[in-house]
C-alpha positions as CSV (number, residue, x, y, z in Angstrom):
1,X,-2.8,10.8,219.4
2,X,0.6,9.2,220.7
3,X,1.8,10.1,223.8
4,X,4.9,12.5,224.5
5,X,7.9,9.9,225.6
6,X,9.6,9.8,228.5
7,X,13.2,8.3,228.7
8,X,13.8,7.3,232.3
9,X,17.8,6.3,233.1
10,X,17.9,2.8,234.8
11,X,21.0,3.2,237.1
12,X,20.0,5.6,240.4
13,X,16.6,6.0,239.3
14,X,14.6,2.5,238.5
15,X,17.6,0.2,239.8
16,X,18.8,1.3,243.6
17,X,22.2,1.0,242.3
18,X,23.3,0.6,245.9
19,X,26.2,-1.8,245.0
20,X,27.5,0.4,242.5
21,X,28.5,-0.7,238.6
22,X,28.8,-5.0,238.6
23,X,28.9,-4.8,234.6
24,X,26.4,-4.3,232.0
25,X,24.8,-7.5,232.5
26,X,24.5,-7.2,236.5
27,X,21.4,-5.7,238.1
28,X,22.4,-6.6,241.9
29,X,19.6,-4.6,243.6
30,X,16.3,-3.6,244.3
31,X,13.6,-1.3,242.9
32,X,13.9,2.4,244.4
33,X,11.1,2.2,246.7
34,X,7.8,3.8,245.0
35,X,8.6,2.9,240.8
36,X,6.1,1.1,240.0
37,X,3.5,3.3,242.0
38,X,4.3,6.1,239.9
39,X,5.0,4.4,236.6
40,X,1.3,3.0,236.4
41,X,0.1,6.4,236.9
42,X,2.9,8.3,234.7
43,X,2.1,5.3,232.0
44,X,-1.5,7.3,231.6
45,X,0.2,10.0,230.0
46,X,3.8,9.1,228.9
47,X,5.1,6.4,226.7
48,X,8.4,5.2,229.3
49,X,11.1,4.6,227.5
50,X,14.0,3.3,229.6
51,X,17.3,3.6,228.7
52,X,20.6,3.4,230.3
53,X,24.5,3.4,229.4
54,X,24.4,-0.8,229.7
55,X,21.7,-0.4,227.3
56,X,24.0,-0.6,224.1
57,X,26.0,-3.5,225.3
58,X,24.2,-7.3,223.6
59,X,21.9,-8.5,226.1
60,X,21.2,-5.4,228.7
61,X,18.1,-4.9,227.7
62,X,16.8,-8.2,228.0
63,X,18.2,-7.9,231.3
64,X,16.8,-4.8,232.3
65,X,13.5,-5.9,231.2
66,X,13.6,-9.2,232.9
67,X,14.9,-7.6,236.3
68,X,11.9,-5.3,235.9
69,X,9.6,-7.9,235.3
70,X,10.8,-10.2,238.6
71,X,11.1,-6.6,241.3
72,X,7.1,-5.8,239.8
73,X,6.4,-9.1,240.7
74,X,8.4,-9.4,243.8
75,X,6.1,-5.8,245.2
76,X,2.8,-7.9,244.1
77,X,3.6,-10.4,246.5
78,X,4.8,-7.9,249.1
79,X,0.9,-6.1,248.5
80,X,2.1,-3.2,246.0
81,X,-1.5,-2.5,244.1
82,X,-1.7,-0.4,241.9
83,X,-5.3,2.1,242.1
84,X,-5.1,2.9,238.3
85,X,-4.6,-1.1,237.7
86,X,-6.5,-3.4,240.0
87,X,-5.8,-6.6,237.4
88,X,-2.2,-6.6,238.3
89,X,-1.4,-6.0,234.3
90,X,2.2,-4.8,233.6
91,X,2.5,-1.7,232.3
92,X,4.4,-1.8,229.4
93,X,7.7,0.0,229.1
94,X,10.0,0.2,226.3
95,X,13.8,-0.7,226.6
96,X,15.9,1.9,224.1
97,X,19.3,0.6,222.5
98,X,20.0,4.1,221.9
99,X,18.9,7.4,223.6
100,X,15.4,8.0,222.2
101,X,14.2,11.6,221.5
102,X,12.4,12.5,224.0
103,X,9.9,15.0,225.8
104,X,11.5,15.2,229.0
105,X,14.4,12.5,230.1
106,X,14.3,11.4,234.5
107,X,17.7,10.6,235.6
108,X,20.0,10.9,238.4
109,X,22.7,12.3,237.1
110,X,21.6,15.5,234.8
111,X,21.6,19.1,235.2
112,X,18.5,21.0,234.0
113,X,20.0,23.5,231.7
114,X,18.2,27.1,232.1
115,X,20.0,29.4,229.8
116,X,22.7,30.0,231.7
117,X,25.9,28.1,231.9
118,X,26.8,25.9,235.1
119,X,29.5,26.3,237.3
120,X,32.2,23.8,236.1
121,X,33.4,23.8,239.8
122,X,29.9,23.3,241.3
123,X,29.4,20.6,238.3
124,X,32.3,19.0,239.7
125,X,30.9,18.7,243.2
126,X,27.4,17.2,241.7
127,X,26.2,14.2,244.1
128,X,23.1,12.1,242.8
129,X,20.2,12.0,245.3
130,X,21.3,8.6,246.8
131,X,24.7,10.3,247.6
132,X,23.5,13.6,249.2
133,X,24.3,14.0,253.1
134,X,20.4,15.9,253.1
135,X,17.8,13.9,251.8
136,X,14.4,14.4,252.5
């Protein structure tokens, strides 16, 4: 049996995104602290498919996928372990040209939809969680 897929955005949820948008082919920052942590144990029940709005442009996901591979390695060195993967094996993750169909989708800048229609004032206002004043 094949596993449900998850699409996880790149910008603001893999990829700090601290230095804000540098061009398709530009990852300037770090991991978000804890990624790969929870992708070796999501990876036991998803199939991750990343995908971002660079991802159609020629090259991004090469990019993506070679940023990824250097930050895992980078947390190695710095002691990251993973309980689930003592070997140090990659998991593997899947880089999407186009939006796959997915069984649930991470990303910063969504709005759970619940049957009822949002507030276009209060969708206005959104903030992603590394630009909210209350973070916990």
């Amino acid at each position: 049996m094949s596993k449900p897929i998850l699409c996880v955005d790149f910008d603001g949820v893999i990829h700090s995104y601290t230095s804000g948008w540098q061009g398709p082919l530009v990852i300037a920052d770090d991991v978000v602290p804890g990624f790969f942590e929870w992708l070796d144990e999501v990876s036991q029940l998803f199939k991750v498919v990343v995908y971002s709005s660079r991802s159609k442009e020629p090259g991004a996901c090469d990019v993506m996928a070679m940023w990824m591979a250097a930050q895992r390695r980078k947390w190695r060195e710095a002691g990251g372990k993973s309980p689930l993967d003592p070997t140090g094996t990659p998991v593997e993750v899947e880089f999407a040209h186009e939006k796959p169909a997915a069984f649930l989708t991470l990303d910063d800048r969504a709005i759970c939809f619940n049957g009822t229609w949002p507030d276009p004032q209060e969708m206005l206002a959104f903030k992603p969680w590394n630009k909210q004043s209350c973070r916990s």
